[in-house]
C-alpha positions as CSV (number, residue, x, y, z in Angstrom):
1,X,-10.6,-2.6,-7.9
2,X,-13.4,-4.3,-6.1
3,X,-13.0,-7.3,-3.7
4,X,-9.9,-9.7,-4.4
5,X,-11.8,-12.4,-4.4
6,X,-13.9,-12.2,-7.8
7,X,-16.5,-9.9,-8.0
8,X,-14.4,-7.6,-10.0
9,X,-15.2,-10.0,-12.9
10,X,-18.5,-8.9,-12.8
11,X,-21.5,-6.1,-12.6
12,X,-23.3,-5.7,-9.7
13,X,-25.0,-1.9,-10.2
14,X,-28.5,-3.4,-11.2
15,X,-28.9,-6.3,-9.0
16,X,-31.6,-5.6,-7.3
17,X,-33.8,-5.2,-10.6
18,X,-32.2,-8.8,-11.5
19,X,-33.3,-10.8,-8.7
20,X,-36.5,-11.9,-9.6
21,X,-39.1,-10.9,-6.9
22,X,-41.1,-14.3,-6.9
23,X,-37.1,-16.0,-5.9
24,X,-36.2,-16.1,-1.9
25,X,-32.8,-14.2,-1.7
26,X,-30.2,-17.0,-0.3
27,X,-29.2,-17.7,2.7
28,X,-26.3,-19.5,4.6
29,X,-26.7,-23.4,4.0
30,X,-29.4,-23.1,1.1
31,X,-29.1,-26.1,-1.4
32,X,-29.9,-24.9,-4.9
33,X,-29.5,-26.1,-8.6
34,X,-28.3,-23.7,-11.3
35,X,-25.7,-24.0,-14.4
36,X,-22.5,-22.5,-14.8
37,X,-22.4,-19.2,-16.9
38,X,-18.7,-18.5,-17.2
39,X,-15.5,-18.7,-15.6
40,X,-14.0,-15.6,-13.5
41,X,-10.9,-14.7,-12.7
42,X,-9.4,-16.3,-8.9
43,X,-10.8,-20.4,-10.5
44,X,-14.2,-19.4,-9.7
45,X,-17.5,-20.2,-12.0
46,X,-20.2,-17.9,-12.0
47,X,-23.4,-19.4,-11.8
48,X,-26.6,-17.5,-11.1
49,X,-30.1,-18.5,-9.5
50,X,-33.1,-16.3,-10.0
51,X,-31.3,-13.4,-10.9
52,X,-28.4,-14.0,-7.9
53,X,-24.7,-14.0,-8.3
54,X,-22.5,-17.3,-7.2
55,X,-19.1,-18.1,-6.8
56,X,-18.4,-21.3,-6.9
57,X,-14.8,-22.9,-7.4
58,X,-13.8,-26.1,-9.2
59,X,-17.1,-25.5,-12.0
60,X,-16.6,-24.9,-15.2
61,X,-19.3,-23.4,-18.2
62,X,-21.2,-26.0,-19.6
63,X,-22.0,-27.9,-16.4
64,X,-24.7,-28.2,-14.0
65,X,-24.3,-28.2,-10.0
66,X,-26.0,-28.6,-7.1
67,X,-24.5,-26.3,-5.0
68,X,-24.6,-24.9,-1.2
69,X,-24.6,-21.6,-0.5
70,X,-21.5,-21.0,2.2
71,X,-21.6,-16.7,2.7
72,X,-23.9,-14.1,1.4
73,X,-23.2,-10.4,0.5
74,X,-25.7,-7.8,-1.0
75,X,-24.5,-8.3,-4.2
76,X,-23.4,-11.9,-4.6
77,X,-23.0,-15.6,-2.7
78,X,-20.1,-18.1,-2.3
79,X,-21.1,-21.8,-2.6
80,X,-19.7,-25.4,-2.7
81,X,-20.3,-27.9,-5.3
82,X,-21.9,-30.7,-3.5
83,X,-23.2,-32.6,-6.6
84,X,-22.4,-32.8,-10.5
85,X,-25.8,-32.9,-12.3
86,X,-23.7,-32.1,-15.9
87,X,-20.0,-32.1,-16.5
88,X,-18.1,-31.3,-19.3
89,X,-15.8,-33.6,-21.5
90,X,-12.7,-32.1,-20.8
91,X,-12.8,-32.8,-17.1
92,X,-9.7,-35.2,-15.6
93,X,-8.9,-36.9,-12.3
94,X,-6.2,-34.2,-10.3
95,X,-3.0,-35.5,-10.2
96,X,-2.5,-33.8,-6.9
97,X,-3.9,-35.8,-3.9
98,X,-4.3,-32.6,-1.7
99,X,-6.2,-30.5,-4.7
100,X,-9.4,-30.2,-3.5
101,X,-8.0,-28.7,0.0
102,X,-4.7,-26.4,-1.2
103,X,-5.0,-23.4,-2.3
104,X,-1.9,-23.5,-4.5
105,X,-3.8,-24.8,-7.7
106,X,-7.2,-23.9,-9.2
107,X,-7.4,-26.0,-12.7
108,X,-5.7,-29.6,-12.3
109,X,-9.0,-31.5,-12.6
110,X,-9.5,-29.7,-16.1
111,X,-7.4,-30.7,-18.9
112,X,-4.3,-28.4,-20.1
113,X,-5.8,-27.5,-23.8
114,X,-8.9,-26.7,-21.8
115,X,-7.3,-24.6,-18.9
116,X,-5.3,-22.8,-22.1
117,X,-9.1,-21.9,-23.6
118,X,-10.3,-21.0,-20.4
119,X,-7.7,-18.9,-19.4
120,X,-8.4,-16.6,-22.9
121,X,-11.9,-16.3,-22.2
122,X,-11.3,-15.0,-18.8
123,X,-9.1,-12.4,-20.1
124,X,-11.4,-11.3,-22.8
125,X,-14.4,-11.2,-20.2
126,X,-12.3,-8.9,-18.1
127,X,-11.5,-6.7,-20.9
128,X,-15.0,-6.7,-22.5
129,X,-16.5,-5.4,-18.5
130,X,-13.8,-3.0,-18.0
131,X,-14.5,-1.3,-21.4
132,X,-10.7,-2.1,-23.1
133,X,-11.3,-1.6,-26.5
134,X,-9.6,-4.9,-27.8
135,X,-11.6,-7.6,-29.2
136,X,-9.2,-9.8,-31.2
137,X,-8.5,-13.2,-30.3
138,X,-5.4,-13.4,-27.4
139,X,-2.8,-16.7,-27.7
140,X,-1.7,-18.2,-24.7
141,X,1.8,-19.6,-25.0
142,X,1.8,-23.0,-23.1
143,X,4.2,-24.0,-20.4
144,X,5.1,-27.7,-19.3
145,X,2.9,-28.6,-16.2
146,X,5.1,-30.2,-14.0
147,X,7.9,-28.4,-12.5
148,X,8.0,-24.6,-13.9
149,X,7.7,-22.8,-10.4
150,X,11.4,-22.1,-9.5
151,X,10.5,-19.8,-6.3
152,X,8.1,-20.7,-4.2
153,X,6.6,-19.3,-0.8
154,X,6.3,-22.3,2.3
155,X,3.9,-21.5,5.0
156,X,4.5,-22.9,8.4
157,X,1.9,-23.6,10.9
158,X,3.4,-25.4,14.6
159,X,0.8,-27.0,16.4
160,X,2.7,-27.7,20.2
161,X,5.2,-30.4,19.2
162,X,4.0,-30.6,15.7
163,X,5.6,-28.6,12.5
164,X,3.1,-28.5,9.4
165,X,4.8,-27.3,6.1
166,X,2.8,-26.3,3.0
167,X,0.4,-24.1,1.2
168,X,-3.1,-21.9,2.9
169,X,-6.2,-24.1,1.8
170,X,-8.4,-22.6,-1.0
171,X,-10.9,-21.1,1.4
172,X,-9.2,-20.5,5.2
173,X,-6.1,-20.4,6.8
174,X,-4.9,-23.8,7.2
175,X,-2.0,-25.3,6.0
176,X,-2.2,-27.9,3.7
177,X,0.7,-30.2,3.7
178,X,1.2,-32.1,0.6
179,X,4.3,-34.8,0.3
180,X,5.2,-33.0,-2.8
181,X,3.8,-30.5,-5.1
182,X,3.6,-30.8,-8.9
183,X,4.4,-27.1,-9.4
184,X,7.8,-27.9,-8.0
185,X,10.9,-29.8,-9.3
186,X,12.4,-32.8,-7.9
187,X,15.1,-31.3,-6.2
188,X,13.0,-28.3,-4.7
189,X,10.8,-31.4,-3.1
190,X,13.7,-32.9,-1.4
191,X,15.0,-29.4,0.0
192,X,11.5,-29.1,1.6
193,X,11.6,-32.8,2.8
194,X,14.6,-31.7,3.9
195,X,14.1,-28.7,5.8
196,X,10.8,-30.3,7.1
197,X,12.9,-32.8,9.3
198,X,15.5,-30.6,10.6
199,X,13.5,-27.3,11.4
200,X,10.9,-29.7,13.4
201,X,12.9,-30.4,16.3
202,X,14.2,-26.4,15.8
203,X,11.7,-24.8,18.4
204,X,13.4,-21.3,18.5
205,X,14.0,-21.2,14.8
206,X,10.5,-22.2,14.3
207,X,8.4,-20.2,17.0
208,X,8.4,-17.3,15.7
209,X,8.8,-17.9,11.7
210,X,6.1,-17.8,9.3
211,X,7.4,-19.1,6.2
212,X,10.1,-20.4,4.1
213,X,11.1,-19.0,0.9
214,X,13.0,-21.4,-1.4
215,X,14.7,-20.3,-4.3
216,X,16.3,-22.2,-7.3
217,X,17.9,-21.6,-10.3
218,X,16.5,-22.4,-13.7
219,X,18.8,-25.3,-14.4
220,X,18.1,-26.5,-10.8
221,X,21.8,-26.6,-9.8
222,X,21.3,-24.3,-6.7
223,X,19.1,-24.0,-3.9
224,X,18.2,-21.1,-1.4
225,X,15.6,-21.6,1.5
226,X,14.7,-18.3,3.6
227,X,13.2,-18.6,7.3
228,X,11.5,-15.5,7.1
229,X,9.5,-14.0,10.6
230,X,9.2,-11.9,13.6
231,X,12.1,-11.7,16.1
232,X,14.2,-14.7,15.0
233,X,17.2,-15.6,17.6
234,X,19.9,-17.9,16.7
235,X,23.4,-17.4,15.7
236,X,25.4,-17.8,12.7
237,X,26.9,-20.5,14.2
238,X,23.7,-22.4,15.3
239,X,22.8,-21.7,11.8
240,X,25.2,-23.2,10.1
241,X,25.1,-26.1,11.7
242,X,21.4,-26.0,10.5
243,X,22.5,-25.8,7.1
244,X,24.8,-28.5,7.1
245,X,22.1,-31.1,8.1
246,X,20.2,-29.6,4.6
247,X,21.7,-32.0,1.8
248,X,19.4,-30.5,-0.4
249,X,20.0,-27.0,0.2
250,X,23.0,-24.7,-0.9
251,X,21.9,-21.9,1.3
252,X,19.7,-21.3,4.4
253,X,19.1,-17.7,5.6
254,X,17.3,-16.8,8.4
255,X,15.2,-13.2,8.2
256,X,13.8,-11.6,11.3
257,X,10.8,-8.7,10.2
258,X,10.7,-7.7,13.8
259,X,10.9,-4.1,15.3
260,X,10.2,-2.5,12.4
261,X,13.5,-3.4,10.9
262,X,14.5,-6.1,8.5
263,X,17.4,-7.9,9.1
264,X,19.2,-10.9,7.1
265,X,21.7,-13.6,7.2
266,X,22.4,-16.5,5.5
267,X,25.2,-19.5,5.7
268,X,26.4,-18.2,1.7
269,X,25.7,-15.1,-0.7
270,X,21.7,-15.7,-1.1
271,X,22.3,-15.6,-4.6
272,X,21.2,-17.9,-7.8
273,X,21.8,-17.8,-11.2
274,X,19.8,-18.4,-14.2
275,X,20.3,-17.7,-18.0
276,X,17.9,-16.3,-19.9
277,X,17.7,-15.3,-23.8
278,X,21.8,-16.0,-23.8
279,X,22.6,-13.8,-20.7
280,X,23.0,-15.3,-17.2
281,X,20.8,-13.2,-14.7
282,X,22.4,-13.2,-10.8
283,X,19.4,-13.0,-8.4
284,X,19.1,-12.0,-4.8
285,X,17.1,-14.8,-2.5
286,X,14.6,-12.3,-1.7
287,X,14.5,-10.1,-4.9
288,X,12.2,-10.5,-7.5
289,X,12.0,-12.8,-10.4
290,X,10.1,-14.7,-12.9
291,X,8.8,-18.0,-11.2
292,X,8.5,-20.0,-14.5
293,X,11.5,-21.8,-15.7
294,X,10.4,-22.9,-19.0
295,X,8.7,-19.5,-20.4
296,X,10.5,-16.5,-19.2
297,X,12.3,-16.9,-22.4
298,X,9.0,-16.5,-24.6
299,X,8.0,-13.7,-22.2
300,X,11.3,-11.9,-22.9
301,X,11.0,-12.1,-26.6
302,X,7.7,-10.9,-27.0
303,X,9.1,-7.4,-25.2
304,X,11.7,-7.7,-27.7
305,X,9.5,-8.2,-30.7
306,X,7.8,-5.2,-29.3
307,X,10.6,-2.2,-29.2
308,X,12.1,-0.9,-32.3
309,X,15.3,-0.6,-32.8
310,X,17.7,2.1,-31.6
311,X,14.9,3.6,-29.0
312,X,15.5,4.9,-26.3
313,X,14.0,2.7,-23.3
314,X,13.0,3.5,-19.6
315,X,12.2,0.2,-17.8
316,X,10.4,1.3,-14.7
317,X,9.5,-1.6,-11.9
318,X,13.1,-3.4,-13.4
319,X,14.0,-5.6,-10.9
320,X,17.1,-7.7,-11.8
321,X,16.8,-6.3,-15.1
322,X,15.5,-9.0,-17.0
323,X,13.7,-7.1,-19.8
324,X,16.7,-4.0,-19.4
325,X,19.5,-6.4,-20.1
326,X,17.8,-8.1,-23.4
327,X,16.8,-4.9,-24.7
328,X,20.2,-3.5,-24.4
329,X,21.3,-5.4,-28.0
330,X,18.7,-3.4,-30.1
331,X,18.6,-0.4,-27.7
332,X,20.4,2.9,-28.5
333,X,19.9,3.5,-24.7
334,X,18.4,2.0,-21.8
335,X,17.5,3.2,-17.9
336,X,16.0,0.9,-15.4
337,X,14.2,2.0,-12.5
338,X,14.0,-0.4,-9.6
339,X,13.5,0.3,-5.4
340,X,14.5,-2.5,-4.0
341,X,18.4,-1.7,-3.7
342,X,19.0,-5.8,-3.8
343,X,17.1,-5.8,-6.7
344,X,19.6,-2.5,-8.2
345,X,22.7,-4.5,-7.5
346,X,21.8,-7.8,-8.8
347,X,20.9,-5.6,-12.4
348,X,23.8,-3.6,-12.4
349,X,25.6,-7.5,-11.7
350,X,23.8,-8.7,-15.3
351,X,24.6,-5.5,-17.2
352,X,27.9,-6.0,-16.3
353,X,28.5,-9.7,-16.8
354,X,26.9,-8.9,-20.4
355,X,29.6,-6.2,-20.6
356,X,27.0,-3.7,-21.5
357,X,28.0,-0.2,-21.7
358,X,24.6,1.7,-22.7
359,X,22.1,0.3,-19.4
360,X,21.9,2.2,-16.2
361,X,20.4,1.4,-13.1
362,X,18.8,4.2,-10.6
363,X,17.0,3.3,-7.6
364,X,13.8,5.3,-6.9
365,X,9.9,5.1,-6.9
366,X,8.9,4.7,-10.3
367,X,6.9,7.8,-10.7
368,X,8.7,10.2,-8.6
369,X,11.7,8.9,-11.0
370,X,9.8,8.9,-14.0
371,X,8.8,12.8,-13.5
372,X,12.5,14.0,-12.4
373,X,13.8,12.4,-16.4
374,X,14.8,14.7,-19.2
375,X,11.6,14.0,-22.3
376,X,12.6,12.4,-24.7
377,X,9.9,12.5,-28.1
378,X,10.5,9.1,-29.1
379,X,10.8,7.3,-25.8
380,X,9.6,3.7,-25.5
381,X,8.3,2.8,-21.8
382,X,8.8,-0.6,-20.3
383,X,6.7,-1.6,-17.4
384,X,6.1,-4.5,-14.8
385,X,4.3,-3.7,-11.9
386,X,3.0,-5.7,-8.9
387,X,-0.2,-7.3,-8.8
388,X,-1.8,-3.6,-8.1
389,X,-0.8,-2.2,-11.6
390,X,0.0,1.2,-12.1
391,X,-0.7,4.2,-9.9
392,X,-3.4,7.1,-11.0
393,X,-0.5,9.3,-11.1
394,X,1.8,7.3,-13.8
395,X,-0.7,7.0,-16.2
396,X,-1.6,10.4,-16.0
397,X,2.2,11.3,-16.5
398,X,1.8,9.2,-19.6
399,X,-0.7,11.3,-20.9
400,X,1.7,14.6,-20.2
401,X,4.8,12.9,-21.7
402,X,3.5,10.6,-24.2
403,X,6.1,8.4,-24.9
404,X,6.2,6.6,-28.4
405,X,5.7,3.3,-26.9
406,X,4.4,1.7,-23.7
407,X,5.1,-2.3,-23.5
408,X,2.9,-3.3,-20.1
409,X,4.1,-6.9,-18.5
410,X,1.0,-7.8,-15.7
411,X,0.1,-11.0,-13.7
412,X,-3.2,-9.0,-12.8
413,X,-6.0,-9.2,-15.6
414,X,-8.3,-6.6,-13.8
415,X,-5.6,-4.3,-12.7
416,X,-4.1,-4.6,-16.3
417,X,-7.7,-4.1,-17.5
418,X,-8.5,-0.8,-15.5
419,X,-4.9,0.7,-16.7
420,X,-5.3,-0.2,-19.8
421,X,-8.8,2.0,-20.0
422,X,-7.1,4.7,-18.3
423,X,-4.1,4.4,-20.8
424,X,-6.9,4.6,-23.8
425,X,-8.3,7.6,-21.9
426,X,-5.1,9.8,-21.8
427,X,-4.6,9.3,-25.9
428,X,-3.4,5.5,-26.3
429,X,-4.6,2.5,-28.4
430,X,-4.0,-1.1,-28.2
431,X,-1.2,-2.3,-31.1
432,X,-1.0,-5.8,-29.5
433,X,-1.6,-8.6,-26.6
434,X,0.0,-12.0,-26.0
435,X,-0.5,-13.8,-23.0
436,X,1.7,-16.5,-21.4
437,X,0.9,-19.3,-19.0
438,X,3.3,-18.7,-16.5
439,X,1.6,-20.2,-14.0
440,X,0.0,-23.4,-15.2
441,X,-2.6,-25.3,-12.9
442,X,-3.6,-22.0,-11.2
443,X,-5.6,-19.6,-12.4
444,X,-2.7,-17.0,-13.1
445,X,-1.6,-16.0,-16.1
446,X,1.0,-13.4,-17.8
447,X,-0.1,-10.6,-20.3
448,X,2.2,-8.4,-22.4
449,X,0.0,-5.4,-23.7
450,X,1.9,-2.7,-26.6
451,X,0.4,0.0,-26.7
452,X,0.8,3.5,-29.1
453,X,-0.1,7.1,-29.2
């Protein structure tokens, strides 16, 4: 993958027979006009002048800008829109007052139908670059706006006396510290309200700790906040007289990534709880999970939808177990490979509460594990990586085993796009792709690819 920040949306092999020659390249502080040509993935608009590449964020295709150029590369500029000349229709006031600054959302001043449409084109634009040979229309499933997120990441940022708690701004390394934010529920606001006034006269919890990760369950009945940095020092006593100042959290856990160890502790078991497709899912404070309250349901039924019955499934990247424990019911047999040993227990946990007597759990590296299992001819692959996709070496093993089946859950439309190529490569064709807002406001989105031999 290229650069994070956008250009993998794009070309940039011929630019230099693109730029016209009669055009000045730009430079730092430049002040140009120029139209938007499409969205990119990271909530960026491309726009281009005289042959040259801009980023710009918070444009959208159809309008007109005058922008300022803010950095340079070879291949392509970032700018800021200074003035609309032309905006589209479907534009709307944010109903966040710290939008323009926080990094946390890219879409709020575009309207939800609109961010939905949006969202598809990126995906197909991605797709169409990378050379995936799909070119069928994708639904997104929608997602209520307003308080899906049910984990959530809290930077912290002490300035001497004063304690700022909030998200990175869009471009640098501020906090931005909103009163509330949309993506969270009501009760997730007042645990950081909370926390807020007691850690801010907490100097030797707060020193040293970089951010707080707050956990709740889907029906918003428990809370879990995280201190999380370098050599944290306080006692469990200290911290539980912490936690009982927190009226709005169940838990507080304090987690010291020092010494190149990680060490743990919290006032109660850093667990929540959350039911999903009938079965109630136990989750580790610091295991994975999917954020969005309202659609993991949807999510899980489209993997269902996708595996026949009676196959035999190997979930690899499992986590808690999410997709294992659902598949179990049409599943003759089913192995999840997770290795994160919190992440192992908690799915062993859900198999168990499910009473469930045909889903393992093994703890390993997905395609050391993967290589080490007997073949089965008609095995159906489940995966859901992290935001890197797969690795070179697990698509390749594809190609060697050829499973029947391979169901691909990514948050990551040009890592899903370059595997997806590389699974086409190695003998594989697209059946199917449904994507899923999971993340609405920001300029993420959820994809479930099905692919066939």
């Amino acid at each position: 993958m290229a650069s994070e920040l956008g250009p993998e949306s794009i070309s940039t092999r011929s630019r230099s027979v693109e730029i016209a020659d009669s055009v000045p390249r730009l430079r730092n502080g430049d002040v140009i006009e120029c139209s938007v040509e499409k969205a990119v993935y990271r909530g960026l608009g491309l726009l281009r002048h005289g042959g040259q590449v801009i980023f710009v964020r918070n444009v959208y295709p159809g309008e007109r800008w005058r922008v300022q150029i803010t950095g340079v590369s070879k291949d392509y500029a970032y700018g800021v829109g200074v003035e609309p000349l032309v905006r589209i229709e479907a534009r709307r006031s944010p109903s966040c007052p710290v939008f323009s600054d926080c990094g946390g959302c890219a879409h709020l001043d575009l309207d939800y139908a609109a961010q939905l449409r949006l969202k598809t084109a990126v995906l197909a634009d991605v797709f169409a670059r990378a050379g995936v040979d799909w070119r069928a229309d994708v639904l997104m499933t929608p997602s209520p706006e307003v308080g899906w997120r049910s984990r959530a990441s809290v930077h912290l940022e002490r300035q001497g006396t004063t304690l700022r708690m909030g998200f990175k701004e869009a471009a640098g390394r501020r906090v931005v510290e909103p009163e509330s934010c949309l993506q969270l529920s009501e009760t997730m606001n007042a645990a950081l309200s909370d926390l807020r006034q007691a850690l801010a006269s907490c100097a030797e919890l707060t020193r040293e700790s970089r951010r707080i990760e707050i956990v709740e369950s889907y029906d918003g009945e428990r809370r879990i906040a995280t201190v999380v940095g370098g050599r944290i020092d306080m006692t469990r006593r200290r911290l539980l007289e912490l936690k009982d100042r927190l009226h709005s959290v169940d838990v507080l856990g304090v987690v010291s990534e020092g010494d190149r160890r990680t060490h743990g502790t919290w006032s109660a078991a850093p667990q929540v709880f959350s039911r999903v497709r009938g079965s109630l899912f136990r989750t580790h404070a610091r295991s994975f999970f999917q954020a969005n309250r309202y659609l993991t349901d949807d999510l899980v039924r489209a993997v269902e939808k996708s595996v026949p019955a009676a196959a035999v499934v190997l979930d690899l990247y499992c986590g808690a177990g999410l997709f294992s424990v659902a598949l179990a019911s049409r599943a003759r047999r089913v192995l999840g490979v997770e290795i994160n040993p919190r992440a192992v227990n908690d799915a062993r946990a859900n198999a168990q509460a499910s009473e469930l007597t045909n889903v393992e759990f093994v703890r390993g590296e997905a395609n050391q594990t993967y290589a080490r299992l007997p073949l089965d001819d008609e095995e159906t692959v489940v995966v859901d990586p992290p935001r890197g996709g797969l690795q070179r070496e697990l698509v390749e093993r594809f190609g060697e085993r050829r499973p029947a089946l391979i169901v691909y859950v990514s948050c990551d439309p040009p890592a899903l796009a370059r595997d997806l190529v590389r699974l086409q490569r190695v003998g594989y064709s697209l059946r199917s792709i449904d994507a899923f807002d999971l993340f609405p406001g920001t300029f993420h989105f959820e994809t479930v690819a099905c692919l066939t031999r």
